[in-house]
C-alpha positions in Angstrom: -15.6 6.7 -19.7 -17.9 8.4 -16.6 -18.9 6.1 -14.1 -22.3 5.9 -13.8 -22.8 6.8 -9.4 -25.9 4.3 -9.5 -24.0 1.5 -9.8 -21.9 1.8 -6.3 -22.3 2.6 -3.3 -20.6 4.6 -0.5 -20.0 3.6 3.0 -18.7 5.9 5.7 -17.5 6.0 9.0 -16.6 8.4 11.5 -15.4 7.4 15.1 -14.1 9.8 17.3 -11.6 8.1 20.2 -12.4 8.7 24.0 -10.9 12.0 25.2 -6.9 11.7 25.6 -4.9 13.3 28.6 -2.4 15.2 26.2 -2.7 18.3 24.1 -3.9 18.8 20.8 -0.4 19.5 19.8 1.1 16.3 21.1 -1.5 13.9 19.7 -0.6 15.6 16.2 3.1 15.1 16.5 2.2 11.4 17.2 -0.3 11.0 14.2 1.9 13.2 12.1 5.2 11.2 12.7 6.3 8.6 9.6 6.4 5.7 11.9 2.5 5.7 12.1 2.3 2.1 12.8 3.5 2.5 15.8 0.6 2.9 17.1 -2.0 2.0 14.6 -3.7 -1.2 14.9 -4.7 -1.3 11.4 -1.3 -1.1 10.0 0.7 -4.3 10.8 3.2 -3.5 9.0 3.7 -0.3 7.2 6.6 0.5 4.7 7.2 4.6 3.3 8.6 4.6 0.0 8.4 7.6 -2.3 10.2 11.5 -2.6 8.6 13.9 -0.6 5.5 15.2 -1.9 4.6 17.5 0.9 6.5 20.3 2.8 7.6 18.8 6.2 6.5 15.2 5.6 9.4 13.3 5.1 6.9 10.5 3.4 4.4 10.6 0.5 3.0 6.7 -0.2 2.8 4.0 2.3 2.1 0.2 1.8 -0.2 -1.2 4.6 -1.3 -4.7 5.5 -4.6 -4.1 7.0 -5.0 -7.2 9.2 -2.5 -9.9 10.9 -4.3 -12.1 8.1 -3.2 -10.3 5.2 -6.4 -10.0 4.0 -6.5 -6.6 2.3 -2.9 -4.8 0.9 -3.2 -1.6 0.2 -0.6 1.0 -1.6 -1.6 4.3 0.0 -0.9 7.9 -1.0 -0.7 11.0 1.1 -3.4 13.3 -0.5 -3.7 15.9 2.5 -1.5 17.3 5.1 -2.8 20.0 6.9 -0.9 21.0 10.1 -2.9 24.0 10.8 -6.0 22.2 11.2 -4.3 18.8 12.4 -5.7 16.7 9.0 -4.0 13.8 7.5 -6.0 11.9 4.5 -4.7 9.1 2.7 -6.5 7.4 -0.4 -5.9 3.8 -1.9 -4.5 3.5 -4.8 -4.6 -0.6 -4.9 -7.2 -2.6 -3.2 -9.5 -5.4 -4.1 -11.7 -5.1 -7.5 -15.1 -4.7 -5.6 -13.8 -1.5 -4.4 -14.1 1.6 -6.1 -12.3 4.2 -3.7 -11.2 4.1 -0.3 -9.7 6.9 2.0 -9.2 7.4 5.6 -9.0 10.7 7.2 -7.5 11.6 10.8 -8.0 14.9 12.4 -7.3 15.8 16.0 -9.7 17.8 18.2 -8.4 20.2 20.4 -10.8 19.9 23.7 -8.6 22.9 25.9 -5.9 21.9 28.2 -4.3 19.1 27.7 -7.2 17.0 26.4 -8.1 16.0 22.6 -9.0 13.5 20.6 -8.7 11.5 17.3 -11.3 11.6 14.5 -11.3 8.8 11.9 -13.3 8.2 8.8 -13.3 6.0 6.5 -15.2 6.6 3.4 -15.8 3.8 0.7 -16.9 3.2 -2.6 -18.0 -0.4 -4.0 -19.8 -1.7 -6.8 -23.6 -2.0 -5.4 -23.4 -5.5 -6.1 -20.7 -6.4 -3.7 -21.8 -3.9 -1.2 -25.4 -6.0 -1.3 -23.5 -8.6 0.4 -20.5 -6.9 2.0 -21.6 -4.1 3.6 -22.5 -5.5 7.0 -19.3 -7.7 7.0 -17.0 -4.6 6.0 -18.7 -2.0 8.3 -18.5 -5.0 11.2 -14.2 -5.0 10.2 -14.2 -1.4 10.1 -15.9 -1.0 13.6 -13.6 -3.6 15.5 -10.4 -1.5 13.8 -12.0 1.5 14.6 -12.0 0.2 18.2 -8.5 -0.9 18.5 -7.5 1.8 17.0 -8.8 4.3 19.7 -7.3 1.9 22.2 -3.8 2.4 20.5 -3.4 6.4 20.1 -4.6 6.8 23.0 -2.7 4.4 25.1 0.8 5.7 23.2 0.2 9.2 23.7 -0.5 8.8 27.7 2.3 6.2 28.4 4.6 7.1 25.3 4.2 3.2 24.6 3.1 0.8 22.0 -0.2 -1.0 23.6 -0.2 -4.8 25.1 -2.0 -5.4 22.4 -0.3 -4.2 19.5 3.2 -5.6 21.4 1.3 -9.0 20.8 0.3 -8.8 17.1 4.2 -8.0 16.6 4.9 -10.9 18.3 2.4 -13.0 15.9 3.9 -11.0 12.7 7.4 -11.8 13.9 6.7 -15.6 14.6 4.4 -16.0 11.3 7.5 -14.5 9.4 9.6 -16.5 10.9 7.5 -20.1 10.2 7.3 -19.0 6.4 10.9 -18.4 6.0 11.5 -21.5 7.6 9.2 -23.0 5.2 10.1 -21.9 2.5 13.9 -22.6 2.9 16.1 -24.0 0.5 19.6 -25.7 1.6 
């Protein structure tokens, strides 16, 4: 059965971060890297499962946690690596019902020596009656990620470092862990 393209609408992002003091290169061989939650701020914790679907990526599907609330799980797949160009895309294939389709793309721009920077966007589908009253509320989360995500890449690739403030939500993740299992425990 088609669906019909009346019934949902898409919304889509694109945020490009503040120029970064490192090559083109070196911001794709962070972005590139399995570990990506390294320094991704939208990724509290990110698992790679999976055989290798592409040539050089040692990683095909990921499972992310969007938020330190657990609000949104997603089970992504890799559906473009491109190391020419510096692309990555990844698309959802599990996500809540109101949402039709979800990918987010990174590509780095080379700006000459030693400067670049990281392009994000997110583009969503949802069924128009959700989006009626979600839209401002989702592009409002999507904005404040896309934020700390900028802050993130481009703190790790100048100081090689996870950020203050993603060194803080582990701490949160590790103590909230820690209170469920405690909770949870059975003598």
């Amino acid at each position: 059965m088609a669906q019909n393209g009346e019934k949902y609408t898409e919304i889509k992002t694109v945020r490009t971060s503040e120029i970064i003091d490192v090559s083109a290169d070196s911001l794709w061989k962070i972005i590139n890297q399995p570990d990506i939650s390294v320094w991704s701020t939208l990724l509290d914790s990110t698992k790679f499962f999976g055989a290798e679907k592409f040539k050089g990526v040692p990683w095909s599907k990921r499972v992310s946690i969007v938020n330190t609330k657990g609000h949104h799980e997603s089970h992504e797949d890799l559906i473009v690596y491109d190391p020419v160009n510096r692309i990555i895309k990844f698309a959802s294939t599990k996500f809540p019902r109101f949402i039709i389709s979800n990918e987010t793309h990174y590509e780095v721009i080379d700006y000459g020596h030693n400067k670049s920077a990281l392009k994000t966007t997110t583009l969503m589908n949802m069924k128009k009656f959700h989006a009626f009253f979600l839209k401002k509320p989702m592009l409002k989360v999507i904005n404040k990620n896309g934020d700390e995500l900028s802050y993130d890449i481009k703190y790790y690739a100048e100081n090689e470092d996870v950020s203050p403030s993603k060194k803080d939500r582990i701490k949160e993740l590790e103590k909230d862990e820690a209170n469920q299992k405690s909770k949870y425990r059975i003598n």
